[in-house]
C-alpha positions in Angstrom: 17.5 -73.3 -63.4 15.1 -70.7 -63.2 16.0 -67.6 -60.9 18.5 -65.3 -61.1 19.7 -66.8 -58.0 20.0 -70.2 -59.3 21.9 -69.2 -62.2 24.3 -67.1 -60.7 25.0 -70.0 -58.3 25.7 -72.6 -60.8 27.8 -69.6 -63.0 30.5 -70.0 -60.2 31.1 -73.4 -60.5 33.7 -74.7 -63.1 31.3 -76.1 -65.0 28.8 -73.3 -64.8 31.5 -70.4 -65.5 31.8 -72.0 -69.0 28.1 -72.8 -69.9 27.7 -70.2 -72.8 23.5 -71.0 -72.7 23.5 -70.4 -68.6 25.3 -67.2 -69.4 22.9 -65.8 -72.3 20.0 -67.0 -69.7 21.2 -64.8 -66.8 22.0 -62.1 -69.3 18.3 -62.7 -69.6 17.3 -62.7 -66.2 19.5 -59.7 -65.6 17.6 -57.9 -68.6 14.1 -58.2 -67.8 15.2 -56.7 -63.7 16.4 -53.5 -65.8 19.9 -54.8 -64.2 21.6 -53.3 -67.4 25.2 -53.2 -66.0 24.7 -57.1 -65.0 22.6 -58.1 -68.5 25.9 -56.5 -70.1 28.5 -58.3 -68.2 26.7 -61.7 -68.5 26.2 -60.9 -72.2 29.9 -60.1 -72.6 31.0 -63.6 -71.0 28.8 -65.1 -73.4 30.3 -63.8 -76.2 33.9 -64.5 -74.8 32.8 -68.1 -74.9 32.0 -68.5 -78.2 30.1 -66.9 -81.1 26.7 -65.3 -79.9 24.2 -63.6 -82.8 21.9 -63.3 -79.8 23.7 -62.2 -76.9 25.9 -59.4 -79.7 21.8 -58.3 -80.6 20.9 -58.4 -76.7 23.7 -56.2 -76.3 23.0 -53.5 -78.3 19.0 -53.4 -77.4 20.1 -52.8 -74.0 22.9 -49.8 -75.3 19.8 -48.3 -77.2 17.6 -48.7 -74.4 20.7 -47.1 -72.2 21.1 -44.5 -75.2 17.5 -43.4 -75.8 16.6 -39.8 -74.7 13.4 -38.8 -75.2 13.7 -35.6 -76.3 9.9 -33.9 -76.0 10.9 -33.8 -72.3 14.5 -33.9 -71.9 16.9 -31.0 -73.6 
């Protein structure tokens, strides 16, 4: 599985909906589309699934990406 598409497809079924790796990979999909929201929720579900270093550090590179404020040009 490959796309975004794909993944989210298989994530549905019963089998899918509990594959912590297929999670983390959409959570990657989701991450490099700027789909923050999405990249978080898929994150989130891996986490619920089981112990993730990766997805917890995935997680908060997208809140300080959500967080940053450059602030040369923004008050």
């Amino acid at each position: 599985m490959e796309t975004i598409e794909e993944l989210e497809q298989y994530v549905r079924t019963p089998e899918g909906s509990q594959d912590q790796t297929s999670w983390y990979k959409l959570g990657g999909l989701y991450r490099q589309s700027e789909r923050w929201g999405d990249a978080l929720n898929a994150y989130a579900k891996c986490m619920e699934l089981g112990a993730s270093n990766a997805a917890r550090e995935a997680t908060e590179a997208i809140k300080r990406i959500l967080d940053y404020r450059n602030k040369d040009w923004m008050p």
